[in-house]
Gaussian input, Z-matrix of N, CA and C with variables (Angstrom, degrees):
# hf/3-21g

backbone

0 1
 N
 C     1     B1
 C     2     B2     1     A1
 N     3     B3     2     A2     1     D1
 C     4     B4     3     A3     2     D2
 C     5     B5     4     A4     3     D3
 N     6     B6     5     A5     4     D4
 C     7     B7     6     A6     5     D5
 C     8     B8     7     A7     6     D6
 N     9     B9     8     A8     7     D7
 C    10    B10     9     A9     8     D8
 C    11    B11    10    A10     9     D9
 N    12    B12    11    A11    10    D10
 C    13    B13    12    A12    11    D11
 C    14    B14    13    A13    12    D12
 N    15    B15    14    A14    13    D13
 C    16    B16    15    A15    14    D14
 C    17    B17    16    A16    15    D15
 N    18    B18    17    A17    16    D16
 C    19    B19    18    A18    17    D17
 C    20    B20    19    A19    18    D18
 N    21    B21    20    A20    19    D19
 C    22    B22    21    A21    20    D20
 C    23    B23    22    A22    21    D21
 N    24    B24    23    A23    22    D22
 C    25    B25    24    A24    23    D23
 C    26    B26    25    A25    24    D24
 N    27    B27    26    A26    25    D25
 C    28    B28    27    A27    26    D26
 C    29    B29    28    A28    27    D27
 N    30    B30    29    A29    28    D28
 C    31    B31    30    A30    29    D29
 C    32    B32    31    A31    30    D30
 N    33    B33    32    A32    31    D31
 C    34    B34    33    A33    32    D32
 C    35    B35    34    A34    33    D33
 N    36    B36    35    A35    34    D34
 C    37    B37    36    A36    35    D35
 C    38    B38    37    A37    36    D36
 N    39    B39    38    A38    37    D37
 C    40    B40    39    A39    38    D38
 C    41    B41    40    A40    39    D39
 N    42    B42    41    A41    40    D40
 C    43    B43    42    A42    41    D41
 C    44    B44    43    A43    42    D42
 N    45    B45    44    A44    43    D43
 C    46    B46    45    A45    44    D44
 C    47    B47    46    A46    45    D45
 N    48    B48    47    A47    46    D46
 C    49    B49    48    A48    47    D47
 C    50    B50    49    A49    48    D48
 N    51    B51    50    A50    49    D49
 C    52    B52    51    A51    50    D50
 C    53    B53    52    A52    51    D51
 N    54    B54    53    A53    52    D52
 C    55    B55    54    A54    53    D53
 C    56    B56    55    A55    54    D54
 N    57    B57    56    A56    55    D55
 C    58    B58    57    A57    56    D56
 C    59    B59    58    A58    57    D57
 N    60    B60    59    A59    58    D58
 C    61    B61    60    A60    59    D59
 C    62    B62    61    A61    60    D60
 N    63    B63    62    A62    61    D61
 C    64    B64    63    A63    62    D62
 C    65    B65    64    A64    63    D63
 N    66    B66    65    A65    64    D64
 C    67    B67    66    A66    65    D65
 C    68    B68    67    A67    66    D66
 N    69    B69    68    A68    67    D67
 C    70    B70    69    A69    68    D68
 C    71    B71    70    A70    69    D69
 N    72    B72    71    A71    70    D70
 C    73    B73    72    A72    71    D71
 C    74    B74    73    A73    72    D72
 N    75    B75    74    A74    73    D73
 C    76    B76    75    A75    74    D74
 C    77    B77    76    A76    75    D75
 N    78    B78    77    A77    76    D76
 C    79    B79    78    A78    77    D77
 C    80    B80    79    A79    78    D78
 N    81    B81    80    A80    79    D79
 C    82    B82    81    A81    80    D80
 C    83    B83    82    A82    81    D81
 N    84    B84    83    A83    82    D82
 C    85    B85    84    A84    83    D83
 C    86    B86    85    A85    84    D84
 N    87    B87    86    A86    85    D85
 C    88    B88    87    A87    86    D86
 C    89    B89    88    A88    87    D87
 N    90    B90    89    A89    88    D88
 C    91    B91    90    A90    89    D89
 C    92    B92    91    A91    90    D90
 N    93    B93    92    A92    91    D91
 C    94    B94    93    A93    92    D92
 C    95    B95    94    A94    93    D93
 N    96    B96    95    A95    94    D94
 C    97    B97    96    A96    95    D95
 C    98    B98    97    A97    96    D96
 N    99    B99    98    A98    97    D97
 C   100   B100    99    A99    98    D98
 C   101   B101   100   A100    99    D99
 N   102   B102   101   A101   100   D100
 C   103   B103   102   A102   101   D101
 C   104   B104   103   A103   102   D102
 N   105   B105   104   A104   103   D103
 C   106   B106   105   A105   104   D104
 C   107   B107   106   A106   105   D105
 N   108   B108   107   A107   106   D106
 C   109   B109   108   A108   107   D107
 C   110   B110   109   A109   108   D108
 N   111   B111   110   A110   109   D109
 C   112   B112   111   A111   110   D110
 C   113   B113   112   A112   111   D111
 N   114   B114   113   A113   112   D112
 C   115   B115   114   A114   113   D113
 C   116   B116   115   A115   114   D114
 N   117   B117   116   A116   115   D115
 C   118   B118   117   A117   116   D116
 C   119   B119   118   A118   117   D117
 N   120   B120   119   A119   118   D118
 C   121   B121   120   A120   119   D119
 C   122   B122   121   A121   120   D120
 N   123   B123   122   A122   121   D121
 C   124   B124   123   A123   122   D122
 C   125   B125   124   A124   123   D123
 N   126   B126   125   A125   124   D124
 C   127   B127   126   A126   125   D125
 C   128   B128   127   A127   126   D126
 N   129   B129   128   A128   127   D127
 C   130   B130   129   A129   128   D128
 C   131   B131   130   A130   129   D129
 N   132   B132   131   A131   130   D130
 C   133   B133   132   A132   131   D131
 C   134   B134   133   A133   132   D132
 N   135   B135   134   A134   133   D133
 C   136   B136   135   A135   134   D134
 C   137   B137   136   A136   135   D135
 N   138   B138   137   A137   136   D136
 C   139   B139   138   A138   137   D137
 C   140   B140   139   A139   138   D138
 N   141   B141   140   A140   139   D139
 C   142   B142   141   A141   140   D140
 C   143   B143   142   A142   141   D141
 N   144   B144   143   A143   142   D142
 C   145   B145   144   A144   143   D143
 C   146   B146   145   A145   144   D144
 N   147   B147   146   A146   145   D145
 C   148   B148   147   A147   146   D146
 C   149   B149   148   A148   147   D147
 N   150   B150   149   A149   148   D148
 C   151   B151   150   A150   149   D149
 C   152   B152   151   A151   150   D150
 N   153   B153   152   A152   151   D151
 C   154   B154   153   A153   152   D152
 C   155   B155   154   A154   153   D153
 N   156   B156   155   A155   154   D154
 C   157   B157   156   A156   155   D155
 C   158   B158   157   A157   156   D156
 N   159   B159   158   A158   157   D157
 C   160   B160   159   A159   158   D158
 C   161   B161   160   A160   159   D159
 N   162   B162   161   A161   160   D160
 C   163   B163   162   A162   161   D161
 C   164   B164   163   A163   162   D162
 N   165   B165   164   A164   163   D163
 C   166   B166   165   A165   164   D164
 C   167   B167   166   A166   165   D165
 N   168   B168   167   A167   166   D166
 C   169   B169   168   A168   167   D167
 C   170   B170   169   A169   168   D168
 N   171   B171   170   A170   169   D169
 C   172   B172   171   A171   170   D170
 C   173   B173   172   A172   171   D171
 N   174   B174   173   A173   172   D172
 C   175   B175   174   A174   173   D173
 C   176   B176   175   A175   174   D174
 N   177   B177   176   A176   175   D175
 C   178   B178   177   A177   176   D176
 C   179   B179   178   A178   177   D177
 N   180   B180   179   A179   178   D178
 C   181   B181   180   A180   179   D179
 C   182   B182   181   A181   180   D180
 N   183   B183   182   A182   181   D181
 C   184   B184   183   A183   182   D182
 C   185   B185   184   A184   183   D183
 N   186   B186   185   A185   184   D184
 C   187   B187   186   A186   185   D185
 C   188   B188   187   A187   186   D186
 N   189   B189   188   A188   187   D187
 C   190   B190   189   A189   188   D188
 C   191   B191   190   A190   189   D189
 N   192   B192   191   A191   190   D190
 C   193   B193   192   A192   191   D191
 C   194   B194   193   A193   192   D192
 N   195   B195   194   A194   193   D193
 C   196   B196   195   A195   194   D194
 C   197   B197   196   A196   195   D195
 N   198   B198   197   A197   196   D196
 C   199   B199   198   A198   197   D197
 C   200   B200   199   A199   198   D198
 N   201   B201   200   A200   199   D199
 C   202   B202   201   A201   200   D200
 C   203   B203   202   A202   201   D201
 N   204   B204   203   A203   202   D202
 C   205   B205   204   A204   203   D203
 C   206   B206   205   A205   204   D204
 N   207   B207   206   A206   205   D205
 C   208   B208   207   A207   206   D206
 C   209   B209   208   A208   207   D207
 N   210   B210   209   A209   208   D208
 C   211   B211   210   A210   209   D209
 C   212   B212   211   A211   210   D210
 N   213   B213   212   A212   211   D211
 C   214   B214   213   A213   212   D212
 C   215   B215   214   A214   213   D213
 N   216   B216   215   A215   214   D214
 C   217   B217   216   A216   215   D215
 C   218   B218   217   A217   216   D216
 N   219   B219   218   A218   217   D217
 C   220   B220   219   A219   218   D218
 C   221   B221   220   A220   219   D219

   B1=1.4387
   B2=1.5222
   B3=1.4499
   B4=1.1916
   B5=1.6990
   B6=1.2989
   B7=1.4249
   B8=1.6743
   B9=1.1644
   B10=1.5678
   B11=1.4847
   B12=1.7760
   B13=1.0299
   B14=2.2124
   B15=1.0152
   B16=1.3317
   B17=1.4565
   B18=1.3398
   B19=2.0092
   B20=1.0996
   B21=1.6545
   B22=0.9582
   B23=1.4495
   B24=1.0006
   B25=1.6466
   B26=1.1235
   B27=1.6260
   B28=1.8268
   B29=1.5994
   B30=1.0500
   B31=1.3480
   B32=1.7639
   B33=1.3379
   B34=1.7674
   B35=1.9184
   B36=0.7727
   B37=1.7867
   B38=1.7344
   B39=0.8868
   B40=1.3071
   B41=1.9927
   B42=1.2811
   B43=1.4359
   B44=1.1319
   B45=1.1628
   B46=1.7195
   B47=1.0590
   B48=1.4168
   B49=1.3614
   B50=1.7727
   B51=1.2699
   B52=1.2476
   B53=1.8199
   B54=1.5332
   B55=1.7335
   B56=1.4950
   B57=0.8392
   B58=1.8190
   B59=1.6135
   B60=0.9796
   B61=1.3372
   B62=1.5104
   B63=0.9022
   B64=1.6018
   B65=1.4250
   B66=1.5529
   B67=1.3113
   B68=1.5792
   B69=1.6737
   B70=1.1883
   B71=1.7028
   B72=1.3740
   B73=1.7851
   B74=1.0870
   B75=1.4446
   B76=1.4841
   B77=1.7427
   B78=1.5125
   B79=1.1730
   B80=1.7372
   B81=1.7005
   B82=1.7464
   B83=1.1890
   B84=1.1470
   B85=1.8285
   B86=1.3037
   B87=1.3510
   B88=1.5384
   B89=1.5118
   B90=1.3546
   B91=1.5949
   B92=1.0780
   B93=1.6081
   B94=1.1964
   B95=1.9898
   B96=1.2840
   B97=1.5342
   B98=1.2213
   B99=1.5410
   B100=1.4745
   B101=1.6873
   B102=0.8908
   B103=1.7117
   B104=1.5249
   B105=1.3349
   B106=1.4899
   B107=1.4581
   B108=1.5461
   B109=1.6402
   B110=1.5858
   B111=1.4590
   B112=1.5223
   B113=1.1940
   B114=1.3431
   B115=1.6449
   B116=1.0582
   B117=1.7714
   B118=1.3908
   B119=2.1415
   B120=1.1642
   B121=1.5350
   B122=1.5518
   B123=1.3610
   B124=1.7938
   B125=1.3987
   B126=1.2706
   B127=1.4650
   B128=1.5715
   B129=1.3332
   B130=1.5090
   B131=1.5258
   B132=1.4794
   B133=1.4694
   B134=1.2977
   B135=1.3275
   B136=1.9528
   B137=1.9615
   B138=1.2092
   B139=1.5781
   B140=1.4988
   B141=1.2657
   B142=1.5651
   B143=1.3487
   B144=1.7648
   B145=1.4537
   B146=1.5476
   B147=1.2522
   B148=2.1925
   B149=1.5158
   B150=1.2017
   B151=1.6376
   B152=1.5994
   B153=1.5094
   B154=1.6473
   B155=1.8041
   B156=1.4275
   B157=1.3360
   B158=1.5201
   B159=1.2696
   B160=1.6442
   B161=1.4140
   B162=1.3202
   B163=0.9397
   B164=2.2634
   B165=1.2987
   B166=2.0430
   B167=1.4162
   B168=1.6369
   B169=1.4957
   B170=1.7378
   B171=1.3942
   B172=1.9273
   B173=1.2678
   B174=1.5104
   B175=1.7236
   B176=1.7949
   B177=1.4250
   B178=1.5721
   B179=1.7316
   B180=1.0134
   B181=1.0792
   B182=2.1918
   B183=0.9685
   B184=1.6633
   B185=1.1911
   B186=1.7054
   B187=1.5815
   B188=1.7882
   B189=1.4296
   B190=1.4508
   B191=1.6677
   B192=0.5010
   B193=1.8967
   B194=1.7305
   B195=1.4643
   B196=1.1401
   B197=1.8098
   B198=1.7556
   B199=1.7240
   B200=1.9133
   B201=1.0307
   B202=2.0279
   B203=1.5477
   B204=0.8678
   B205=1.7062
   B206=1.2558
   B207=1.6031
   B208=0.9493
   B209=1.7339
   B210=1.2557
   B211=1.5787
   B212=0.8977
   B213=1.5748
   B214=1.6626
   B215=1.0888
   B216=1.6035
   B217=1.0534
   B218=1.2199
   B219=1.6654
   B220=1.0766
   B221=1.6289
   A1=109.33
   A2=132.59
   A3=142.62
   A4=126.34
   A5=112.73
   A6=119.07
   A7=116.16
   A8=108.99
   A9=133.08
   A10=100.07
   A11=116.39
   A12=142.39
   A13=86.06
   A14=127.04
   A15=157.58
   A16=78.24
   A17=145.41
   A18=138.16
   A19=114.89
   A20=133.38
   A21=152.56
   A22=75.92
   A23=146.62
   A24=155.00
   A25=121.14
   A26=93.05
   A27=105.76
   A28=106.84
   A29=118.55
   A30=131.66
   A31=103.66
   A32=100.00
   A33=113.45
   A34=90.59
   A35=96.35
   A36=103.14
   A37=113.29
   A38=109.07
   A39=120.14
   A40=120.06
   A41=92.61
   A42=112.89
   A43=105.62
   A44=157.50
   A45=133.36
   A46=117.19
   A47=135.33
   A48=131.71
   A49=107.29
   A50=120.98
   A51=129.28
   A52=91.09
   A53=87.96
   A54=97.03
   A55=121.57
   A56=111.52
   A57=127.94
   A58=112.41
   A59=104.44
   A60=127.85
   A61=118.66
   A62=115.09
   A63=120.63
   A64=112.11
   A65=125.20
   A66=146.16
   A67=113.12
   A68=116.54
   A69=110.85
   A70=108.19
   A71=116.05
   A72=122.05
   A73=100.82
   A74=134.31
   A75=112.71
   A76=106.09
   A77=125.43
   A78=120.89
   A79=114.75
   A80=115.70
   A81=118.27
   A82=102.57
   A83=135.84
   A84=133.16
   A85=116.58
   A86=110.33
   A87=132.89
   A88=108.03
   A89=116.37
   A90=127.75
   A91=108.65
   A92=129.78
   A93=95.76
   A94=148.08
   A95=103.13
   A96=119.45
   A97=121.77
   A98=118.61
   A99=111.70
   A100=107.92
   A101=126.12
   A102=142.69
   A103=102.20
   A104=86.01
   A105=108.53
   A106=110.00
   A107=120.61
   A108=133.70
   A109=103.88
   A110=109.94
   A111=104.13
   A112=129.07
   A113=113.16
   A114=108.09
   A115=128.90
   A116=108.65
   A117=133.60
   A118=88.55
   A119=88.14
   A120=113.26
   A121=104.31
   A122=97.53
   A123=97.13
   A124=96.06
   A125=131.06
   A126=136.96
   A127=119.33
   A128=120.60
   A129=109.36
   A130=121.22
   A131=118.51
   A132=113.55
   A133=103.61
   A134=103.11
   A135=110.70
   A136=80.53
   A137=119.04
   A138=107.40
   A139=110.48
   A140=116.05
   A141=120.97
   A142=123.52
   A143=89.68
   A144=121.71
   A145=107.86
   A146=92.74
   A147=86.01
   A148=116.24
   A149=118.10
   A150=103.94
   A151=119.21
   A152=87.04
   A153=85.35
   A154=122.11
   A155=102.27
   A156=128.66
   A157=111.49
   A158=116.74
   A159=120.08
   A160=142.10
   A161=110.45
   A162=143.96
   A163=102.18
   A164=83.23
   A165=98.54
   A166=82.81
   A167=131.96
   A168=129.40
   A169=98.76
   A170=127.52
   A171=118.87
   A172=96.26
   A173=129.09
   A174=107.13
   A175=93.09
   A176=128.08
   A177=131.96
   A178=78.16
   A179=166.39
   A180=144.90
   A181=98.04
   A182=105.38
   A183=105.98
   A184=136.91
   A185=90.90
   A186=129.91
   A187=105.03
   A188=113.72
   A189=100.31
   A190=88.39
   A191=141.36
   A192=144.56
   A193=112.25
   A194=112.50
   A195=111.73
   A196=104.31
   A197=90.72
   A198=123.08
   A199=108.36
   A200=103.78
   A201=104.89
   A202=95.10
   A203=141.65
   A204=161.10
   A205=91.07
   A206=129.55
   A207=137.40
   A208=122.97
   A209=122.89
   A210=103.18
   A211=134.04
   A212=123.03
   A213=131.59
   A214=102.88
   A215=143.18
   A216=147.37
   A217=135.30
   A218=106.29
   A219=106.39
   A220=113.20
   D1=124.07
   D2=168.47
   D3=-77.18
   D4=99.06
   D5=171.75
   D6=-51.15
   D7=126.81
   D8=163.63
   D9=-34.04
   D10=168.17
   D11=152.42
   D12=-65.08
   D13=-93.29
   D14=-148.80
   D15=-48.41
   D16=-48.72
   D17=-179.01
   D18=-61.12
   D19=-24.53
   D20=-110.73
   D21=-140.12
   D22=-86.20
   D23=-177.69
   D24=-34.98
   D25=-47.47
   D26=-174.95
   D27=-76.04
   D28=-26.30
   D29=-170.76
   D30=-70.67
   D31=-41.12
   D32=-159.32
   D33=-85.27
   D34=-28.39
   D35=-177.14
   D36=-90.76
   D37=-23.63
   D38=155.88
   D39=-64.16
   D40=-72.42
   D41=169.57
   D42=-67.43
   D43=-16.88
   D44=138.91
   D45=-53.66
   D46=-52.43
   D47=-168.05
   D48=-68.39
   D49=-28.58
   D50=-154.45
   D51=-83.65
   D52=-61.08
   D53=172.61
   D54=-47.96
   D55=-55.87
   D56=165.75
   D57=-31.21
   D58=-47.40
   D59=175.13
   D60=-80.01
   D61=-27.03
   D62=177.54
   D63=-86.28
   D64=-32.09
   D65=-175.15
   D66=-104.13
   D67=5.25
   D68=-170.00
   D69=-77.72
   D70=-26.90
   D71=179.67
   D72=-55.82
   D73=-29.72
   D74=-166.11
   D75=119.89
   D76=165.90
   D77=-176.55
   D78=-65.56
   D79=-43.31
   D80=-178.96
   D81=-68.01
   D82=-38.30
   D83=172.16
   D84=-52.43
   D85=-52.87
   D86=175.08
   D87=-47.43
   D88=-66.11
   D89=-177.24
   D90=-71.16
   D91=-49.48
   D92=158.42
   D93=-97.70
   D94=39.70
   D95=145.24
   D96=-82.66
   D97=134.30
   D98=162.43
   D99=-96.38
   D100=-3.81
   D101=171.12
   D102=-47.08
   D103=-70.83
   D104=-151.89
   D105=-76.73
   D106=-17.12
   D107=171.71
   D108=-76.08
   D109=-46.49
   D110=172.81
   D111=-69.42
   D112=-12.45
   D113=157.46
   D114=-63.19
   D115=-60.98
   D116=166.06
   D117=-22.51
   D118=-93.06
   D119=-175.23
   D120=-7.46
   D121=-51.42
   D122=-145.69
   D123=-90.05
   D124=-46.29
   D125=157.46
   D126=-37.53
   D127=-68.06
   D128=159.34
   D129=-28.12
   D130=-27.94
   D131=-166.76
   D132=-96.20
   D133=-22.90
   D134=-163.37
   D135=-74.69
   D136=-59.68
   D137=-160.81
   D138=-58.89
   D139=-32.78
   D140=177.43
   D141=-41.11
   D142=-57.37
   D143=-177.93
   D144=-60.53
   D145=-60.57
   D146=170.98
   D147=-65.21
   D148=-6.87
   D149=162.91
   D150=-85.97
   D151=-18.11
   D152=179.54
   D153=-102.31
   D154=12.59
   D155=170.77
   D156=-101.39
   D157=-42.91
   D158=168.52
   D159=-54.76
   D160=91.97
   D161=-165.21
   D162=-29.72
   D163=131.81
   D164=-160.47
   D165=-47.48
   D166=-66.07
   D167=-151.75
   D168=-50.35
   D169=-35.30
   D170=-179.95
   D171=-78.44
   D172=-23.28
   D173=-164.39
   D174=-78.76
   D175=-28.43
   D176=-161.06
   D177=-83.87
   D178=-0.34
   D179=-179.59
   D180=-99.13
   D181=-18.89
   D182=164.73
   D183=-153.61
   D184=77.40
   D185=-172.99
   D186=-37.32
   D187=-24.91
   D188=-159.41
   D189=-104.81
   D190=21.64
   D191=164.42
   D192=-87.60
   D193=110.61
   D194=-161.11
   D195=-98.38
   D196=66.19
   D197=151.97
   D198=-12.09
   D199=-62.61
   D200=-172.29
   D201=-64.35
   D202=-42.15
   D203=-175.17
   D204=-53.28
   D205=-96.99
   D206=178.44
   D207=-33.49
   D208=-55.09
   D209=158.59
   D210=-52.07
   D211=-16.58
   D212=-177.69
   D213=-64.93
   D214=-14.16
   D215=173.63
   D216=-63.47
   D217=-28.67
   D218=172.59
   D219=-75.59

């Protein structure tokens, strides 16, 4: 199944705020949560994963988005 331009956004706007939030204590708070790494974690993968679900005709609509980069994430 191929993720939208519009899944793809909601997802990244989601996972900022969530991430934001997981990383807001600071780096020793951060490292030591395992909560807050599995978000990080799992969110990095969710955006990866929708780049690598997104259909080629939305990725040619933003040539300067470094697409191979972003799956490396997962």
């Amino acid at each position: 199944m191929s993720w939208t331009i519009s899944e793809l956004r909601a997802e990244l706007a989601q996972g900022d705020e969530l991430m934001t939030t997981a990383i807001s204590g600071g780096v020793e708070a951060f490292i030591a949560n395992q909560a807050d790494q599995d978000v990080v974690a799992w969110r990095l993968y969710r955006i990866a994963e929708g780049t690598c679900q997104l259909a080629s005709e939305a990725r040619g609509q933003y040539p300067t988005i470094a697409w191979p980069e972003l799956r490396k994430l997962r």
